[in-house]
C-alpha positions in Angstrom: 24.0 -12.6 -5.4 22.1 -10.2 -7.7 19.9 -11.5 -10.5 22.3 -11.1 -13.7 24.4 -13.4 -11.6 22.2 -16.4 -11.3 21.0 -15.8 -14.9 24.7 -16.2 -16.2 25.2 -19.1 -13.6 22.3 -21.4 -14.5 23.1 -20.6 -18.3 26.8 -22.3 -17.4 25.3 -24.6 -15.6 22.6 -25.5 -18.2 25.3 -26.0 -20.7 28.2 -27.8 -19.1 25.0 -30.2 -18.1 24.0 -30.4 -22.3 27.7 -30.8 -22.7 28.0 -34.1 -20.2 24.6 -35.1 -21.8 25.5 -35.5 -25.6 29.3 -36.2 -24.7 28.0 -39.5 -24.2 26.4 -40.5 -27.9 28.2 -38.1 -29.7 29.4 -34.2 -29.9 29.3 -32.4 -27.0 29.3 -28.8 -28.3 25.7 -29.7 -29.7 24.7 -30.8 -26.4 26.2 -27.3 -25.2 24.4 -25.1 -27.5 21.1 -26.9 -26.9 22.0 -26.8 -23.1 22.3 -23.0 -23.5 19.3 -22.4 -25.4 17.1 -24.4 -23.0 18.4 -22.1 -20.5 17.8 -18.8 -22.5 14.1 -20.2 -22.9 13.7 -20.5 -19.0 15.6 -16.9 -18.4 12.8 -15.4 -21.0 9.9 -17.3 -19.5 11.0 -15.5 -16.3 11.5 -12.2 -17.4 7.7 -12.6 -18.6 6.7 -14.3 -15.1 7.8 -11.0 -13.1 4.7 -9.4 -13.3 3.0 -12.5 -11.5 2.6 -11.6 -7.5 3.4 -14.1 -4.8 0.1 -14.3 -3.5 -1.3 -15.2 -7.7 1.1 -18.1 -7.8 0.1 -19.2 -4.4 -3.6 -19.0 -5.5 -2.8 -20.8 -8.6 -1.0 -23.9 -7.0 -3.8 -23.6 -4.2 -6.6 -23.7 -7.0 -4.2 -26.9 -8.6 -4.2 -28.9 -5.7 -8.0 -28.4 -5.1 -8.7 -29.2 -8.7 -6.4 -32.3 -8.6 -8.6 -33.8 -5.2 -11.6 -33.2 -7.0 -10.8 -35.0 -9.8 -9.5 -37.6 -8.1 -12.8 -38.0 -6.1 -14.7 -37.4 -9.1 -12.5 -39.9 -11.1 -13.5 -42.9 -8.1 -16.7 -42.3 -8.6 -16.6 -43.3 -12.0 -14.5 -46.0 -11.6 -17.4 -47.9 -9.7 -19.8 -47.7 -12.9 -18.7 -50.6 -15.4 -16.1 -48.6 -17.8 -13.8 -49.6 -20.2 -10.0 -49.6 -18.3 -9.2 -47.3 -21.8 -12.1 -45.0 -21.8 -12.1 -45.0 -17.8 -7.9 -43.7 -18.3 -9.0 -41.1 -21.1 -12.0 -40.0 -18.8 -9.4 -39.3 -15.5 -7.4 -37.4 -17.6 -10.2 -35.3 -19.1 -11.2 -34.7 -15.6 -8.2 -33.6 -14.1 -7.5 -31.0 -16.9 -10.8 -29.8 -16.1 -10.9 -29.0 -12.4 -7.2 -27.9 -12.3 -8.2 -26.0 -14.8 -11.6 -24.5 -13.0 -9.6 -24.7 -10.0 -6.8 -22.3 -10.5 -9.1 -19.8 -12.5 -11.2 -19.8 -9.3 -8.6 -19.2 -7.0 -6.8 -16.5 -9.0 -10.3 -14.6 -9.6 -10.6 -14.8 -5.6 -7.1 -14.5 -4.3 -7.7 -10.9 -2.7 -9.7 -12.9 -0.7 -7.5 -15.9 0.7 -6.3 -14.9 4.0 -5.2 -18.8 4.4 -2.5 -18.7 1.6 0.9 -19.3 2.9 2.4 -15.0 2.7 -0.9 -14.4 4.7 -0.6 -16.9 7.1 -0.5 -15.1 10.9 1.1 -17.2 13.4 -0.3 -15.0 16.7 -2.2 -16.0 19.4 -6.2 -14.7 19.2 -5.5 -12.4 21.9 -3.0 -11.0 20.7 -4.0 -8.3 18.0 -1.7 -6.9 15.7 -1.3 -3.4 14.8 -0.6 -2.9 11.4 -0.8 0.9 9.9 -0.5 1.5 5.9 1.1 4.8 4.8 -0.9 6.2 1.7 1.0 8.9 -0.4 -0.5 12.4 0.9 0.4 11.2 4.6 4.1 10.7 3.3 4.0 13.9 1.5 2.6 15.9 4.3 5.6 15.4 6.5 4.1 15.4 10.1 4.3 11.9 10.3 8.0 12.0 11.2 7.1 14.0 14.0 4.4 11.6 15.2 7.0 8.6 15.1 9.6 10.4 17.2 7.0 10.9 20.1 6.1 7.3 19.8 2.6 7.9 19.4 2.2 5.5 16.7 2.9 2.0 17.6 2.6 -1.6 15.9 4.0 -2.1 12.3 4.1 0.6 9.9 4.0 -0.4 6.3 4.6 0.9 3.4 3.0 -0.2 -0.1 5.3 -1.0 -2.9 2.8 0.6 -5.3 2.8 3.7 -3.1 6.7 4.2 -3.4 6.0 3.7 -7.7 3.5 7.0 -7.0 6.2 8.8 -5.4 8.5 8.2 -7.4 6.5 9.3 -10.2 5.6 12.4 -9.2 9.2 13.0 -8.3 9.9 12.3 -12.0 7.0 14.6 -12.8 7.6 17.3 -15.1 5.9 19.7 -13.2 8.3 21.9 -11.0 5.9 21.4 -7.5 4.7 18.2 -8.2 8.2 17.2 -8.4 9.4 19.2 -5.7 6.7 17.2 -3.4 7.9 14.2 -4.5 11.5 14.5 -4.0 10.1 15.5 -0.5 8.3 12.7 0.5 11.2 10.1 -1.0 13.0 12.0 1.6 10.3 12.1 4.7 10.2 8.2 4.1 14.2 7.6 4.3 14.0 9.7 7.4 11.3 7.7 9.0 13.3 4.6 8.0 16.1 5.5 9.8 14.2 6.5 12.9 15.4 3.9 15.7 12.2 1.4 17.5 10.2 1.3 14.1 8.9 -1.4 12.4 9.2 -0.4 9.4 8.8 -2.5 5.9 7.7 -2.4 3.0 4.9 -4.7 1.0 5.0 -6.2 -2.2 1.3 -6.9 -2.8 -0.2 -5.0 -5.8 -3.5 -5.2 -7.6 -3.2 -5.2 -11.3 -6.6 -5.5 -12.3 -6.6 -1.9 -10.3 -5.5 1.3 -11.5 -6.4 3.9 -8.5 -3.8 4.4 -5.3 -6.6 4.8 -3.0 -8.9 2.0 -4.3 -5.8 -0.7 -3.6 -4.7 1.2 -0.2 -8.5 -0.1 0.5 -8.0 -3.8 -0.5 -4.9 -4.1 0.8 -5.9 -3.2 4.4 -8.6 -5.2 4.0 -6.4 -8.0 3.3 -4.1 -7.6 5.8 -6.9 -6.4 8.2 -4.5 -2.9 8.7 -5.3 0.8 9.5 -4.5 3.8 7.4 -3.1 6.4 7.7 -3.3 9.8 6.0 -4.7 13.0 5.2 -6.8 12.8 2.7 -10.0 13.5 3.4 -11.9 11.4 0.7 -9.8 8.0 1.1 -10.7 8.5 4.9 -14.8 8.3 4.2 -14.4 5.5 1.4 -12.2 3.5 3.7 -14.7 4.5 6.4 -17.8 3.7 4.7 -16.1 0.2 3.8 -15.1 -0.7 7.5 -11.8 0.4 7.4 -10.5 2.2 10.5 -8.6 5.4 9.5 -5.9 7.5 11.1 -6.5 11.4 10.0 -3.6 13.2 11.0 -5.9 16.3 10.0 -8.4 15.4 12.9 -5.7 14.5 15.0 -4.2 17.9 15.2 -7.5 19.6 15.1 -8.3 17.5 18.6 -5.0 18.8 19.8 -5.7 22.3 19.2 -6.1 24.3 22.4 -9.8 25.0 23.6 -10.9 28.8 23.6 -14.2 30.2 25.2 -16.2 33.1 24.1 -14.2 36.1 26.5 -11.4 34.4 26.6 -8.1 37.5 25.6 -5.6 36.7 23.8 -2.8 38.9 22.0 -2.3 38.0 17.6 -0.4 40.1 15.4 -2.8 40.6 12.1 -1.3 39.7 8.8 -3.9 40.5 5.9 -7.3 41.9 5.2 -10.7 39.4 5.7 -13.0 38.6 3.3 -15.9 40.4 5.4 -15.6 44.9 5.3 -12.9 46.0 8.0 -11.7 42.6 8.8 -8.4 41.5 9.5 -7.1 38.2 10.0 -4.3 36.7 11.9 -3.0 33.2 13.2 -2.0 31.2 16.3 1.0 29.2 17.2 -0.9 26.2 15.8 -2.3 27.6 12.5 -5.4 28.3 13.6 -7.3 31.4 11.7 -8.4 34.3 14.2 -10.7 36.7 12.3 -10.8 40.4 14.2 -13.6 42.5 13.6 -13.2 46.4 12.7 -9.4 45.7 12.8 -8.4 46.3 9.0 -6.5 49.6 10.5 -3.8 47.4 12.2 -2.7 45.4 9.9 0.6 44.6 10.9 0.5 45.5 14.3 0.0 42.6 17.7 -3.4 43.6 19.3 -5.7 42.2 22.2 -8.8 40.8 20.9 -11.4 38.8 23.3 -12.8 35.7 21.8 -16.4 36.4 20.5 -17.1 32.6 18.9 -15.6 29.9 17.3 -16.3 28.1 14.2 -15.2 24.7 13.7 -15.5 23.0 9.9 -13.8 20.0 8.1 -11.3 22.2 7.1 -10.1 23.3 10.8 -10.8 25.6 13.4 -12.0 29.4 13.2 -11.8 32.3 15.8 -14.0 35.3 15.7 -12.5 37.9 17.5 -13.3 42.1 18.4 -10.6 44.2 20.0 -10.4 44.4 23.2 -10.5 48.0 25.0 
């Protein structure tokens, strides 16, 4: 049953109800039309309520029922001083719109924070920890990651944020040519993943309005759900990092996997372009790693045997410096 449906349904309902109603005392096609109008007053109230999140409405009715118990404790005491029953009545009312008041604006300001409300609720024994990875765009983007879940490498529940998949699919809508071709590319990575058999796979509603940045509610929503994340992007991985988060790099994870080299250590690489340094020439392994040959700008184009001379290794990957070997 899809939404239109149980819009036009309760709108029948609400009137053949009105009908029954006023066919009692008088005309029941006034009953009908007020019936109807009740219901188009609820349908619009909803429409304006879909922008609330379950975990804010839970936080409201949590911050309600906490505001109701303290006014009702607050409301005994006062009932032992010597009141007027009428002024007591007025003051228990007063009360109660107070602290439900105090009580859900509490609990809304704070509901990132309530890992007891009923969607957050983890029903696991204590020795039992969970693994729960969060995809951020760039990671989807990238494209490796379907790789890594065929080998089985990543384990636990992957999830994917509802706000991430509105990102996508705005840079797929993107006007730009290769912005949108990298969107259209990662809306396709992700159905591929999806349909990848022994993953647990699905995808989270959760957003932070108050918000605006990806990587900023990537950070609260881990923290929420006490997840990893996963990605490539080198400054969500040190904000995450600095904030307690534990990140996944898939950068760092290739760059571990990278085979070692040793200073004399021959190897044969076909040079592709000039270096930046006189009479360089570079060229590149298997793995994309960059092998810099010294004196070698002659043979561009040509597979020659160099012997490792050192190796550079920066945030940005792995570097071989290289001579030809005679």
């Amino acid at each position: 049953m899809n939404l239109l449906l149980a819009r036009i349904l309760f709108t029948l309902g609400s009137m053949v109800i009105g009908y029954q109603a006023e066919a009692l005392g008088g005309s029941g096609f006034i009953g009908m039309l007020i019936g109807g109008l009740a219901a188009l007053v609820m349908i619009i109230l909803e429409v304006g309520l879909r922008k609330v999140s379950v975990s804010g409405l839970s936080s409201a009715v949590f911050g309600l029922i906490l505001g109701l118990i303290m006014a009702k404790l607050v409301g005994d005491a006062f009932s032992l001083v010597p009141i007027d029953p009428g002024t007591l009545s007025r003051v228990r009312v007063g009360l109660t719109l107070v602290f439900c008041y105090l009580g859900m604006v509490m609990a809304l300001r704070g509901k990132d924070e309530f890992n007891i409300i009923i969607p957050y609720v983890r029903l696991r024994r204590q020795d039992q920890a969970e693994n729960v990875v969060l995809l951020d765009t760039s990671v989807i983007i990238d494209g490796r990651i379907v790789d890594i879940c065929k080998t089985g490498f990543l384990g636990g529940k992957i999830i994917i944020p509802k706000f991430v998949l509105r990102e996508l699919q705005q840079i797929a809508d993107s006007n730009d040519p290769i912005k949108r071709q990298r969107g259209r590319r990662g809306l396709e990575i992700l159905n591929t993943i999806q349909k990848e058999p022994g993953l647990d796979i699905s995808i989270n509603e959760q957003d932070f309005p108050e918000t605006s940045e990806v990587d900023a509610k990537l950070v609260k929503l881990a923290k929420l759900i006490e997840a990893n994340i996963l990605t490539v992007d080198f400054n969500l991985n040190r904000v995450a990092s600095i904030q307690g988060i534990k990140v996944l790099n898939i950068n760092e994870l290739a760059n571990a996997l990278k085979p070692v080299v040793f200073p004399g250590e021959v190897m044969h690489i076909k040079l592709i372009k000039e270096g930046k340094e006189n009479n360089q020439a570079i060229g590149y392994l298997d793995d994309g790693t960059m092998v810099v040959v010294e004196e070698a700008r002659r043979l561009i184009g040509q597979d020659v045997k160099v012997a490792v001379t050192s190796v550079l290794q920066t945030q940005a990957g792995r570097m071989i410096f290289t001579k030809i070997e005679k």
